[in-house]
C-alpha angles and dihedrals in degrees: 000000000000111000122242094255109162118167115227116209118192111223115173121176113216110059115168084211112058108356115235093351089164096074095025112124119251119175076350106300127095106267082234086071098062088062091043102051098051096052084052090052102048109092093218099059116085100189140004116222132189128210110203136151084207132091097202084056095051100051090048094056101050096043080050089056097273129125119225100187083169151021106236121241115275074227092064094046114080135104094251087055114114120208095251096075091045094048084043091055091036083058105039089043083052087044101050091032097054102022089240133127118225 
């Protein structure tokens, strides 16, 4: 049996650096579909999932292969946020949304 692997990428949409860098185009595709991309092509992987607190994200993803299940928390969003609370929220959402334990 095939173990439950998804990938979880952070997408947040405000950024002071570089403004909205996860959908902005590199080589002509949004930066977001490079990660994307390579989750859906790993063969371990069941399902790629982005974490994200914009809608625009959001849309982009999931027309790029990605599932967005939830919007991330504004809580979750800002610059001083580490990756641990996002994944922890990604997990507990998928946990609570399709009765599964990862």
């Amino acid at each position: 049996m095939k173990p439950n692997i998804y990938t979880v990428i952070p997408a947040r949409g405000g950024s002071k650096s570089v403004p909205r860098k996860n959908i902005k185009p590199l080589n002509g595709h949004p930066l977001i579909k490079y990660s994307i991309d390579y989750s859906n092509s790993c063969s371990l992987v069941n399902r790629t999932i982005v974490s994200t607190d914009d809608e625009e994200i959001a849309e982009i993803a999931q027309d790029l292969g990605a599932d967005v299940p939830f919007m991330r928390p504004q809580s979750l969003g800002g610059d001083l946020v580490q990756d641990y609370p996002v994944i922890l929220h990604a997990l507990n959402a998928m946990e609570e949304m399709y009765k599964e334990n990862y």
